[in-house]
N, C-alpha and C positions, 0 to 999 in steps of 0.2 A: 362383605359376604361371609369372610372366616369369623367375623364377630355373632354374626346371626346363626351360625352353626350348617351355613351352605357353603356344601366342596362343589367350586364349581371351575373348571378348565375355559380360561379365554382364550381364544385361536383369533388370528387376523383371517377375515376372508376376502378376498378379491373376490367380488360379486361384478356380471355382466353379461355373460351369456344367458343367466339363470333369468335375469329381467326379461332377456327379450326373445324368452323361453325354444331356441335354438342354438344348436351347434354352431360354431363357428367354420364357416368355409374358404377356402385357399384365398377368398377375394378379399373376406375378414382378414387377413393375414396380411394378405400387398397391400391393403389399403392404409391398414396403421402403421405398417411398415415406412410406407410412402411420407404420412403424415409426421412422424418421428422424425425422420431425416430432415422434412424440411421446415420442422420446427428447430433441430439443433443447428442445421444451417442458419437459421435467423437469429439465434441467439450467436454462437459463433460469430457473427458481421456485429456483435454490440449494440442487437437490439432487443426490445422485451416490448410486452403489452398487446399480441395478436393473437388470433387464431388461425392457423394453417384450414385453407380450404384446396380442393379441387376443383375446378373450373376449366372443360373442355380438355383435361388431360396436363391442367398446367397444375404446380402448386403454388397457390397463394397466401400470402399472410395478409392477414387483413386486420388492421390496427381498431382496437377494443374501440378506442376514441372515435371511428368514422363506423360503428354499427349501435352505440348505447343509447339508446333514446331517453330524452327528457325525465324518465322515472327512474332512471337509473339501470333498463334491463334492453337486453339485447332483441334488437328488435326482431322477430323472424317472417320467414319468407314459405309463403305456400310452395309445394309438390308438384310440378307437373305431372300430373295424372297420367297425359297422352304420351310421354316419357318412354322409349325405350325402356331405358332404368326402372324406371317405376313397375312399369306392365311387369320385367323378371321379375323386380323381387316381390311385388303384389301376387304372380304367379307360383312361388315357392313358398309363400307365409302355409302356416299352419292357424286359422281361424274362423270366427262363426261368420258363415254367411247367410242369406235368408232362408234357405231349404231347409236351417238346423231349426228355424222358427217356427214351420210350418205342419207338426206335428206336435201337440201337445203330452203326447207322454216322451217325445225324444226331449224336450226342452224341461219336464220335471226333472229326465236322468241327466241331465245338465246340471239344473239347477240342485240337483243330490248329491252330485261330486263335488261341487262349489260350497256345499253347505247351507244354501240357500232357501226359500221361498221358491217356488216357481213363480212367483209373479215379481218378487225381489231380483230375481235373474233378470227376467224379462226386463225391467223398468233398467235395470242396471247396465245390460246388455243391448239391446236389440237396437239401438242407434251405431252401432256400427254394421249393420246390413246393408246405410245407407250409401256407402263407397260406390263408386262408381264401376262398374265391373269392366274383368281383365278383356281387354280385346283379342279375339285372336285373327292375327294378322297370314292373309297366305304367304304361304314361303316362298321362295323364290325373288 
């Protein structure tokens, strides 16, 4: 770059919350916390090659070899929807759901902020309306 006559400053950044365009909350915090520990516990005992999951409150490591399938890639596992878990943090997200669709000047000032087409928005968007919606469960 200094050959081409560009000053320019490289910074490392740890990018992660900015993806999943929210703050991180006290549970973000115990949770890798948790996952930390019981990954260096596993290393520690002399072993390698897992990834630390939770499962019912336990941690487990779960060996790369018993999850890689046949192409080489890890194989994954749909979401319980109906999920305690789920239903919170489905209830805390911040995104488009179908009411943002159903006005066509609220979805051009969508697709303005985006940079977009309004119908580039749409085509690009609007398949995530189709989530299953949060349940609300009585309390008690």
């Amino acid at each position: 770059m200094r050959e081409r006559g560009l000053d320019v400053t490289i910074v490392n950044k740890d990018i992660g919350y900015e993806l999943r365009c929210a703050d991180p909350i006290p549970y973000d915090c115990e949770y890798t916390q948790d996952l930390g520990y019981a990954a260096v516990r596993y290393l520690l005992d002399d072993n390698s090659g897992a990834i630390v999951t939770v499962d019912k409150g336990s941690l487990i490591p779960i060996k790369f070899e018993d999850i890689i399938n046949s192409e080489g890639r890890i194989s994954t596992r749909e979401a319980d929807v109906d999920s305690d878990s789920y239903q919170v943090a489905r209830k805390y997200m911040i995104r488009l759901e179908k009411s943002d669709f159903e006005e066509l000047k609220n979805v051009a000032r969508l697709a303005l902020i985006g940079n977009m087409k309004t119908e580039e928005f749409i085509d690009k968007f609007k398949y995530l309306t189709n989530d299953p919606p949060v349940k609300n469960k009585p309390a008690g």
